[in-house]
C-alpha positions in Angstrom: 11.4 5.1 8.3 8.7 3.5 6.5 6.1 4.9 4.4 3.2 3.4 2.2 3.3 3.8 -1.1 1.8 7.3 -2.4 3.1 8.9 0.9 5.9 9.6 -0.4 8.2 10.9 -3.4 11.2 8.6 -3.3 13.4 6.4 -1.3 17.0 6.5 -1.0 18.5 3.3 0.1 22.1 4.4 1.7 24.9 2.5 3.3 24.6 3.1 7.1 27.9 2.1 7.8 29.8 4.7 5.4 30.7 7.7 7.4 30.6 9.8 4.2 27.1 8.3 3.1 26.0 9.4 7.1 26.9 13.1 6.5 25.0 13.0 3.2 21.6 11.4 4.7 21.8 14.1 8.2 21.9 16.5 5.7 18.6 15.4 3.6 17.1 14.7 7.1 18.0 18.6 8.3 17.1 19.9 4.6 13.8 17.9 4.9 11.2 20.9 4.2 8.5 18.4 2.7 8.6 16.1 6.1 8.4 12.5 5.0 8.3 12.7 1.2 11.8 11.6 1.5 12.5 8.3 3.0 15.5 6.9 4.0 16.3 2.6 4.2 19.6 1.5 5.4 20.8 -1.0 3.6 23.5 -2.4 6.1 20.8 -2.8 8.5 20.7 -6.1 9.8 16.9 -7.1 8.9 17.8 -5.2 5.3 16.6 -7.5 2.4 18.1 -6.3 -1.0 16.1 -9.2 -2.5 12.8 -6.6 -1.9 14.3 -4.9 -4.7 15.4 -7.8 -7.3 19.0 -6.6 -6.4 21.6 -8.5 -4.6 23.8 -6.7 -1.4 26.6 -6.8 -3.6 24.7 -4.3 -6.2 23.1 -1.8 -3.5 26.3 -1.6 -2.5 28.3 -1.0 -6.1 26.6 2.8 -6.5 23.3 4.7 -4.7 20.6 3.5 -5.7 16.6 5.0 -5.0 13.4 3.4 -5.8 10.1 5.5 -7.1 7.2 5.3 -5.4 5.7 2.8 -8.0 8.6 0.5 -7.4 11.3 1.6 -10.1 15.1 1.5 -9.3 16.9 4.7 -9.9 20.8 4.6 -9.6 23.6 6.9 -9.4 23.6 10.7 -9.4 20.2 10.8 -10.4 19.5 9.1 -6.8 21.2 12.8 -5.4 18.8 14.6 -7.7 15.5 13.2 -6.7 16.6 12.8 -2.7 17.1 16.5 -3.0 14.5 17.4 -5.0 12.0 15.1 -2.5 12.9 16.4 0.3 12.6 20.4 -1.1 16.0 21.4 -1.9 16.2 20.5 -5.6 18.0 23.3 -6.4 21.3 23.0 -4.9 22.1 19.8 -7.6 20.0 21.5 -9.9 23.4 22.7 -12.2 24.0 19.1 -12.0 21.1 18.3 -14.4 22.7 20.8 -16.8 23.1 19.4 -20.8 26.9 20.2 -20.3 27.3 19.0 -16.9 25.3 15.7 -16.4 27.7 14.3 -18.2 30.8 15.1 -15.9 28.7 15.1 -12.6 27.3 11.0 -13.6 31.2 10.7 -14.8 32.0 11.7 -11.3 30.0 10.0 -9.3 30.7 6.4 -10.8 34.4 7.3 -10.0 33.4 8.3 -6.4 31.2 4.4 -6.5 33.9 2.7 -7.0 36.4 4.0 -5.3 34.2 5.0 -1.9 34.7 2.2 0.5 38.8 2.5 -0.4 38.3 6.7 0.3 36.0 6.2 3.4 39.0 3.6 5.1 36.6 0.6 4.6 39.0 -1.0 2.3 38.2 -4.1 3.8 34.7 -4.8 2.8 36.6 -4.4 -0.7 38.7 -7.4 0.3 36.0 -9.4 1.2 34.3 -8.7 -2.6 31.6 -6.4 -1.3 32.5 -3.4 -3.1 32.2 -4.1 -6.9 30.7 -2.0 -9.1 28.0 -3.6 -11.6 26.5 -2.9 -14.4 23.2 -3.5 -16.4 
């Protein structure tokens, strides 16, 4: 799905080969109330360039990452917040925004990133050094 810019409230970029990561982008797409301010780029497409977004593969793939309309990279659990909140549903992560539980819910999350291609049986794309988790 492709959008020009000011169409649309953010892009999540998601891994189209992790079952798990599937589930979570049919949902958005079902949830979708605001019809297209939410777009969705797979990033294991095969025509998928992470240099677009001054990242390498290896980095898209390390934790979720979502880009702002005017180009900004937005990463981890603040990517669930603003896919939500684009597509009209912002309120059921809303509590994760909360002072005493952004904190645990981010803590969370970068334990899911790093672990999620060993819990979704794709193991293998850790072998091959695909599934490392960096940092800025």
């Amino acid at each position: 799905m492709s959008a020009s810019v000011g169409d649309w409230d953010f892009k999540l970029l998601y891994d189209g080969d992790c079952p798990l990561c599937m589930r979570e982008v049919r949902l958005l797409q079902k949830l979708d109330r605001r019809k297209g301010r939410l777009v969705l780029e797979d990033i294991a497409a095969p025509d998928f360039s992470a240099d677009r977004y001054g990242r390498s593969f290896d980095e898209l793939m390390g934790q979720i990452h979502g880009v702002l309309p005017n180009g900004q990279l937005v990463t981890g659990m603040e990517v669930f917040r603003r896919s939500y909140t684009a597509a009209g549903w912002g309120a059921l992560v809303g509590f994760t925004s909360w002072p005493l539980l952004r904190p645990l819910c981010d803590a969370l999350y970068t334990w899911f990133a790093k672990n999620r291609l060993r819990l979704t049986g794709r193991g293998h794309v850790c072998e091959a050094g695909r599934c490392a988790v960096h940092t800025k």
